[in-house]
RODO-2510 file (C-alpha; in nm, 4 decimals, decimal comma):
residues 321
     n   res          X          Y          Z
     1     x     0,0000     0,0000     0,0000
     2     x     0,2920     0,2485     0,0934
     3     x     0,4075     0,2303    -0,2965
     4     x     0,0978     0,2779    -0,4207
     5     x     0,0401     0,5870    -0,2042
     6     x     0,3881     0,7487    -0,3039
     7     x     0,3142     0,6667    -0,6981
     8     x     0,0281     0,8474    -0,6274
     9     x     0,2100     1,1704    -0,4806
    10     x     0,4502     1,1556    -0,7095
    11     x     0,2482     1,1575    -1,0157
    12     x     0,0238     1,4209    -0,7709
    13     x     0,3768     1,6534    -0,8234
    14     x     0,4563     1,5915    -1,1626
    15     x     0,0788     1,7179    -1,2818
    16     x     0,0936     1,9798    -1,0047
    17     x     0,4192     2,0959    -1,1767
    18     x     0,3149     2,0558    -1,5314
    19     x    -0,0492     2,2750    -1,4072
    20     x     0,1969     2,5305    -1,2558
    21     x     0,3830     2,5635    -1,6100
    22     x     0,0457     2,6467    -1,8108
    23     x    -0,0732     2,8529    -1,5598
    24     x     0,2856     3,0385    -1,5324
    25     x     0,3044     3,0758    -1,9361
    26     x    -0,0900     3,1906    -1,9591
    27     x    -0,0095     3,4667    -1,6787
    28     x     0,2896     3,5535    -1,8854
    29     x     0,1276     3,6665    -2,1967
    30     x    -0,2476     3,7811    -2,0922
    31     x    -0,2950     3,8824    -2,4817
    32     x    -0,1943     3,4936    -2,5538
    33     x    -0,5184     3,2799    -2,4601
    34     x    -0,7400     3,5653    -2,6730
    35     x    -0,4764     3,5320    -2,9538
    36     x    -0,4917     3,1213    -2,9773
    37     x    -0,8938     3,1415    -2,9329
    38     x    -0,8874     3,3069    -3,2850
    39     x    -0,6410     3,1240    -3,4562
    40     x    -0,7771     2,7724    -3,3636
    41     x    -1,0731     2,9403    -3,5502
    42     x    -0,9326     3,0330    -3,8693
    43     x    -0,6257     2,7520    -3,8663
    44     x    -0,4167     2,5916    -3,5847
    45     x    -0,1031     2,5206    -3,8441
    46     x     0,2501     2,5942    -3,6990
    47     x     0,4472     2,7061    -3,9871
    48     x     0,7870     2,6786    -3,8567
    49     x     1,0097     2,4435    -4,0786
    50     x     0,7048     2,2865    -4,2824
    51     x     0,5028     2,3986    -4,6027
    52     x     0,1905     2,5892    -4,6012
    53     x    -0,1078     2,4003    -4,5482
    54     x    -0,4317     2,6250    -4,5637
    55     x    -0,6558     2,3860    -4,3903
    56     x    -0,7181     2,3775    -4,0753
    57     x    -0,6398     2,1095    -3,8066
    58     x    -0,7678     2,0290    -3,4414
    59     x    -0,4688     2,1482    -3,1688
    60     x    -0,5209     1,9434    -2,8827
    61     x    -0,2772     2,0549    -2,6664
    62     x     0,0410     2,3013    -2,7171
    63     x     0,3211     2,0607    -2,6557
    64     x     0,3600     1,9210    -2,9983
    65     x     0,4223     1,5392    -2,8668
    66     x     0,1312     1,5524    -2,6695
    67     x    -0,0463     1,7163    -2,9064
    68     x     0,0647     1,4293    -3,1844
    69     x    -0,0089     1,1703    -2,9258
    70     x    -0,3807     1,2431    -2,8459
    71     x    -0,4129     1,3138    -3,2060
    72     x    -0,3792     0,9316    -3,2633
    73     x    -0,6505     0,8266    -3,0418
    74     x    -0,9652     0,7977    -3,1547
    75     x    -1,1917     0,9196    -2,8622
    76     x    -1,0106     1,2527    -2,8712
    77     x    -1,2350     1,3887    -3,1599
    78     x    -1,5312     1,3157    -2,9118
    79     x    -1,3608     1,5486    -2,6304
    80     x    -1,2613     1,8191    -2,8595
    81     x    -1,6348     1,8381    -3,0054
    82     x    -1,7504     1,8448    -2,6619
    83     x    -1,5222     2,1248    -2,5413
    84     x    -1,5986     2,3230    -2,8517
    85     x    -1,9545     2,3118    -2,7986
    86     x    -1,9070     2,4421    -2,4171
    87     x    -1,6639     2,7264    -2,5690
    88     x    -1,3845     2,5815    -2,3445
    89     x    -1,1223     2,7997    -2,2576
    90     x    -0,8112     2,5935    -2,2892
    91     x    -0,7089     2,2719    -2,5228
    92     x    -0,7835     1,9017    -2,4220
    93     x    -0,4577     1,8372    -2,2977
    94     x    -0,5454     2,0658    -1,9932
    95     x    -0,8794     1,9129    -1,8923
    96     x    -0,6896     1,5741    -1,9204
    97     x    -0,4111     1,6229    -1,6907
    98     x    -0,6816     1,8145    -1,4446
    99     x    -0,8639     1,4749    -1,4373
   100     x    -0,5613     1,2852    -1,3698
   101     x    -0,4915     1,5096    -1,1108
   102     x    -0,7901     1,4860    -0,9487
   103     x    -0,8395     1,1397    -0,9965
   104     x    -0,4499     1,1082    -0,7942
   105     x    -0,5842     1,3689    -0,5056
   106     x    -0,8984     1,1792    -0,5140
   107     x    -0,7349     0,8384    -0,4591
   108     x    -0,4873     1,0328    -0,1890
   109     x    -0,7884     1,1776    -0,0061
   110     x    -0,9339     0,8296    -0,0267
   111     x    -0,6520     0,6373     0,1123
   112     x    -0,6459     0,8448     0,4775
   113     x    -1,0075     0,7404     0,5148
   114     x    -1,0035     0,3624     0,3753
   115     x    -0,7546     0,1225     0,2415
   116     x    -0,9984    -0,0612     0,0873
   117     x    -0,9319    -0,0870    -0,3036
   118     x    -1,2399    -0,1325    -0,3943
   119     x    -1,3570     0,2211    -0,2351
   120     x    -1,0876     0,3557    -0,3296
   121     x    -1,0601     0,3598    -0,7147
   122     x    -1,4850     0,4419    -0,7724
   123     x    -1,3977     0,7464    -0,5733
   124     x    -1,0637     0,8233    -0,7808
   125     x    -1,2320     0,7615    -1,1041
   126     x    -1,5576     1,0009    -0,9786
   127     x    -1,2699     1,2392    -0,8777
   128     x    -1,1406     1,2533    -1,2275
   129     x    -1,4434     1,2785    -1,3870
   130     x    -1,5626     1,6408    -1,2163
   131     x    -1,3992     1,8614    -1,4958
   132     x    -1,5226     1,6662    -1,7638
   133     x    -1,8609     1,6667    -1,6066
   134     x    -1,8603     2,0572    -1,5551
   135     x    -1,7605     2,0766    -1,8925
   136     x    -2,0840     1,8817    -2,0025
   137     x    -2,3139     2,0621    -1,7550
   138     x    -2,1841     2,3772    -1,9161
   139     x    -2,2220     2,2361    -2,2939
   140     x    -2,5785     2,1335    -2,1939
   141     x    -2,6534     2,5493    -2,0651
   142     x    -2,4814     2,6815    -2,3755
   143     x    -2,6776     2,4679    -2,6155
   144     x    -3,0275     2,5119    -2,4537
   145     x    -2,9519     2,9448    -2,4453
   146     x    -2,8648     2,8626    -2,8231
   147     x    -3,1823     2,6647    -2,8692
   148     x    -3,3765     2,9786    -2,7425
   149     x    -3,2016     3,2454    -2,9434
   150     x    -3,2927     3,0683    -3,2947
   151     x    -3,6004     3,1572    -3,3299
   152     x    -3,5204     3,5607    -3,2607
   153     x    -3,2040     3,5160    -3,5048
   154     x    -3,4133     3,2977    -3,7754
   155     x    -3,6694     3,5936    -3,7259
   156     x    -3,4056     3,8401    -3,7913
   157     x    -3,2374     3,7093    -4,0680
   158     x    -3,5971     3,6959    -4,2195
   159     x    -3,6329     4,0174    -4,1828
   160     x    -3,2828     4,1227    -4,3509
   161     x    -3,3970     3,9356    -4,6640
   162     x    -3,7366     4,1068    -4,6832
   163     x    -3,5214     4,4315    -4,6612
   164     x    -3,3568     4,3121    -4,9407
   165     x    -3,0327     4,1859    -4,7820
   166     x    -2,8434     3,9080    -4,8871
   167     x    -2,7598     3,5783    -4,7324
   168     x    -2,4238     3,6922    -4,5864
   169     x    -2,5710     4,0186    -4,4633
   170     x    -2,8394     3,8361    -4,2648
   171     x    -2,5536     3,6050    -4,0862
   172     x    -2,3734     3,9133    -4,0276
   173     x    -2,6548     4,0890    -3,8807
   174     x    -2,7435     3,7675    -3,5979
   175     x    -2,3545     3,8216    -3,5125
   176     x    -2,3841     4,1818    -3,4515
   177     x    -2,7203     4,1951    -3,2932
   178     x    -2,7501     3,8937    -3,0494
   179     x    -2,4978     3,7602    -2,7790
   180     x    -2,3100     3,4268    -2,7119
   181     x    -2,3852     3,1809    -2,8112
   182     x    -2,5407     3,1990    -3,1205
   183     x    -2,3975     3,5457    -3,1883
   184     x    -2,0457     3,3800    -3,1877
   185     x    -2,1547     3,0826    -3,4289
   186     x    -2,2942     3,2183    -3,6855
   187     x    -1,9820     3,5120    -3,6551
   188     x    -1,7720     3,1841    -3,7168
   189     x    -1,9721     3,0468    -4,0156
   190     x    -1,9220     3,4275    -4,1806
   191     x    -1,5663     3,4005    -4,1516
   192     x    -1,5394     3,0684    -4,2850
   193     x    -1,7716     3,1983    -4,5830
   194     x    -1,5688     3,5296    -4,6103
   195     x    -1,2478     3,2806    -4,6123
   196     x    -1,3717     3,1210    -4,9516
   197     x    -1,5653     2,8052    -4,7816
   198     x    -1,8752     2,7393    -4,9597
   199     x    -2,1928     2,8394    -4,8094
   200     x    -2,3380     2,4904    -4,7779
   201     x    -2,0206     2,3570    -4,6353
   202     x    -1,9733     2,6503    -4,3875
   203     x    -2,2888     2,5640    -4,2857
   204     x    -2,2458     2,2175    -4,2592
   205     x    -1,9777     2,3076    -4,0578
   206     x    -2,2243     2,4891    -3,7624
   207     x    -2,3679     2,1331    -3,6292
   208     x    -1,9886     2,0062    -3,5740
   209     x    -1,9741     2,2889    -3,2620
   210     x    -2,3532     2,3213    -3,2173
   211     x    -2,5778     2,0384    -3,1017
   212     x    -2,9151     2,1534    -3,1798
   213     x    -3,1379     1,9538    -3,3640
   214     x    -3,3810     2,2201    -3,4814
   215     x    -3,0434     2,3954    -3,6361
   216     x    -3,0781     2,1145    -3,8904
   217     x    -3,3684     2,2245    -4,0186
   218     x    -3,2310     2,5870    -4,0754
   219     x    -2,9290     2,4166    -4,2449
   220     x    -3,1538     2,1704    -4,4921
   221     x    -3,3686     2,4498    -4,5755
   222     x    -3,0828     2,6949    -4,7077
   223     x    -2,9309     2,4474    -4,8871
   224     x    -3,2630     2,2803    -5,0748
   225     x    -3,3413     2,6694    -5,1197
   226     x    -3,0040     2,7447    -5,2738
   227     x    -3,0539     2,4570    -5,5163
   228     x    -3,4186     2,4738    -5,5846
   229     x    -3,5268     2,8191    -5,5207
   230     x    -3,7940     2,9957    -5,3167
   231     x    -3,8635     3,2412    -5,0924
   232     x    -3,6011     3,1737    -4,8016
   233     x    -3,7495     3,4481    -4,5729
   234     x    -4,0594     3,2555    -4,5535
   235     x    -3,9054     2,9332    -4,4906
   236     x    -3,7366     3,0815    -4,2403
   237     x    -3,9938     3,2380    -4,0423
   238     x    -4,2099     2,9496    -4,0677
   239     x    -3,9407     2,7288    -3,8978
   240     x    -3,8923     3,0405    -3,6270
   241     x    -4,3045     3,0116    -3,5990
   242     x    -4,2545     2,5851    -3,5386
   243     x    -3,9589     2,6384    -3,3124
   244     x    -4,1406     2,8608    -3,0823
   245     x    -4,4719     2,5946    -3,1032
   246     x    -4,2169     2,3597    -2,9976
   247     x    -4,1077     2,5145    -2,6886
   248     x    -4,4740     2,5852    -2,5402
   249     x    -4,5638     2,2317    -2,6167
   250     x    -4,2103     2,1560    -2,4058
   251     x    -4,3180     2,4131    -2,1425
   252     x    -4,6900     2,2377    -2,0986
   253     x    -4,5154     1,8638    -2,0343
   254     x    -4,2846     1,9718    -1,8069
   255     x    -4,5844     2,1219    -1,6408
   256     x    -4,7534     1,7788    -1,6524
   257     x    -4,4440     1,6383    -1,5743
   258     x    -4,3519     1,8051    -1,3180
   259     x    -4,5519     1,5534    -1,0258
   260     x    -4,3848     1,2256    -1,1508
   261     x    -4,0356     1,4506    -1,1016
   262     x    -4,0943     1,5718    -0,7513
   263     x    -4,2340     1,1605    -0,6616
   264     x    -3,9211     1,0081    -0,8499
   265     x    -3,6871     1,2685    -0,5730
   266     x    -3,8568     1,1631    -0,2628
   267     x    -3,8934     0,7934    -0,3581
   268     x    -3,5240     0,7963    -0,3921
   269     x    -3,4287     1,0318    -0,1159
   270     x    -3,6725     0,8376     0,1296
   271     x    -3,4379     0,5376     0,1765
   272     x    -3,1311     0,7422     0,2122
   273     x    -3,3345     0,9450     0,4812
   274     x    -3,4426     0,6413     0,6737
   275     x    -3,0910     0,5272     0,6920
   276     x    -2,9248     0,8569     0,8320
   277     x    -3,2748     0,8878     1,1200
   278     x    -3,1440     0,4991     1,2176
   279     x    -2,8151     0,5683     1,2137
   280     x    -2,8379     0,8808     1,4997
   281     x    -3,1047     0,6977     1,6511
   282     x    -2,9717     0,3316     1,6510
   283     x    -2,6782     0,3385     1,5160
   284     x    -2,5395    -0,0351     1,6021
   285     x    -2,9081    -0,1715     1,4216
   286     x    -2,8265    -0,0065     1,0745
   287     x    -2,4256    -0,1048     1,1056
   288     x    -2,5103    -0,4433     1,0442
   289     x    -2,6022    -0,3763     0,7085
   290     x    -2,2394    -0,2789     0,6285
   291     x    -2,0550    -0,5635     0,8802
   292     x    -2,2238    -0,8437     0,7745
   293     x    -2,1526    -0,9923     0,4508
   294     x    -2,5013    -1,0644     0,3642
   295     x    -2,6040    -0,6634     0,4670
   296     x    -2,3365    -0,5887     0,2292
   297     x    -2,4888    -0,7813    -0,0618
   298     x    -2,8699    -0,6432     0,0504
   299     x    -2,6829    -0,2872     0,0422
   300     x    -2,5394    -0,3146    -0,3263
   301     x    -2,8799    -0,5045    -0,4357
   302     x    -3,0551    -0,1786    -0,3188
   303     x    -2,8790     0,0150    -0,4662
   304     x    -2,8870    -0,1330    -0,8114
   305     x    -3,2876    -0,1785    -0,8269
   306     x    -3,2836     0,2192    -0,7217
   307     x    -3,0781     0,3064    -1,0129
   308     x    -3,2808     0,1117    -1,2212
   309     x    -3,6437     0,2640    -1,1031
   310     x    -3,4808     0,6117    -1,1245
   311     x    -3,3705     0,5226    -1,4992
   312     x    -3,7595     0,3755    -1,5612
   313     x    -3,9437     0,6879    -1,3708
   314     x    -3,6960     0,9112    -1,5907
   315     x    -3,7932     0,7787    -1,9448
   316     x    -4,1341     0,7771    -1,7864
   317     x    -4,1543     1,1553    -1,7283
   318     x    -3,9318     1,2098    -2,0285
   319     x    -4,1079     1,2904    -2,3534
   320     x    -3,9443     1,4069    -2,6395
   321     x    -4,1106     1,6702    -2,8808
***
């Protein structure tokens, strides 16, 4: 156990050390986080003894090893998409060496309460999961505040083409007028457009960092319109009009909802409840649970059948528009 706890300090040090380096070289150069944020927009290519390549590539981290070495996994592309569509501040490499981190202070903190492995690494590995969650908790706020400005920018751009404004002019307008995040998206699809991308493949583009699924239909339309023809401020407001349908209908079942919700929390609170009152009350009748080996097993069976009634009473309450 002793050299597993000082493998765990040390490589506690080594990420403390390499954390201490990024945040040392960010403090350094305040201008250089802004700087990177726009060129990992337009192109992430280091020019320094190679040719010219005008397309752009993902920079996952800004050692080059490491940044060659999580380029080669396959699950990267899956993190990077996900910290795009939070608007993450810094490159993948970061977030992963603040997991390990955690995970290492996790299974440190652990170890001076229990020695018992199999405690031990659940509580490392939900240790290293907490920036990676926050990341997703923040992805899942962006996307639902860009869900609810679509309607207002399809509206908008609408409008600019009734004025007699071109495509462009109406993505330009939504970038000026509105606020992160879809202000900020569509900015990037008009630089990629004023860059020489294609309009349908800039906008093909916009789903890669946002995931909204009524986006799509913005995205199909302007493309069939482009080939076909029609009046695109019409289509437009007519998907603005079935957005904003959408998201009273939502409102009304979460209304309905909202009483299978509030019974799902106290059915699974109500056990944990009745556990704590025992345990100040009587606390050597509830220890047997955890002593004996058959308590044990009862313990973990519990467990699993909650986990599966929350999942049911979830997909119960759940309905999908």
């Amino acid at each position: 156990m002793d050299i597993v706890i000082g493998i765990a300090t040390f490589v506690v040090v080594l990420l403390l050390l390499q954390a201490g380096f990024l945040a040392f070289r960010g403090m350094q150069n305040p201008e250089r986080r802004e700087v990177q944020r726009r060129l990992k927009i337009l192109s992430s290519t280091e020019f320094e003894n190679e040719s010219i390549d005008i397309l752009r590539k993902n920079l996952l981290s800004d050692v080059r090893w490491l940044n060659q070495v999580l380029l080669s996994f396959r699950w990267t592309d899956k993190l990077n998409r996900l910290l795009q569509q939070a608007d993450a501040q810094y490159t993948l490499s970061v977030y992963i060496l603040l997991s390990l981190l955690m995970a290492a202070i996790g299974f440190l903190v652990g170890s001076l309460i229990t020695s018992n492995r199999s405690v031990l690494i659940p509580f490392a590995c939900g240790a290293g999961m907490v920036p990676f969650s926050c990341i997703y908790l923040k992805k899942k706020r962006r996307m639902g505040k860009f869900q609810r400005q679509l309607p207002e920018a399809l509206e908008l751009m609408a409008r600019a083409l009734k004025a007699g404004h071109a495509f462009t002019g109406g993505l330009k307008m939504v970038a000026n007028e509105l606020g992160d995040p879809i202000g900020i998206e569509f900015a990037k699809t008009l630089h990629e457009i004023n860059f020489g991308v294609a309009v349908p493949d800039a906008l093909k583009n916009l789903p890669n960092r946002i995931d909204c699924p009524d986006l799509r239909f913005f995205i199909i339309s302007v493309i069939v319109q482009r080939e076909t023809g029609g009046n695109l401020a019409e289509i437009l407001d007519k998907i603005a009009h079935l957005i904003r349908e959408r998201f009273k209908l939502q409102g009304h079942i979460h209304v309905l909802s909202s009483e299978g919700k509030l019974s799902a929390m106290i059915l699974i609170a109500l056990p944990f409840g009745i556990a704590l009152a025992l345990y100040v009350l009587n606390p050597g009748y509830i220890s047997t649970l955890f002593t004996d080996p058959i308590g044990r097993i009862l313990v973990i069976f519990a467990l699993v059948m909650m986990l599966i009634g929350a999942f049911v009473m979830k997909r119960m309450v759940e309905i999908k528009v």
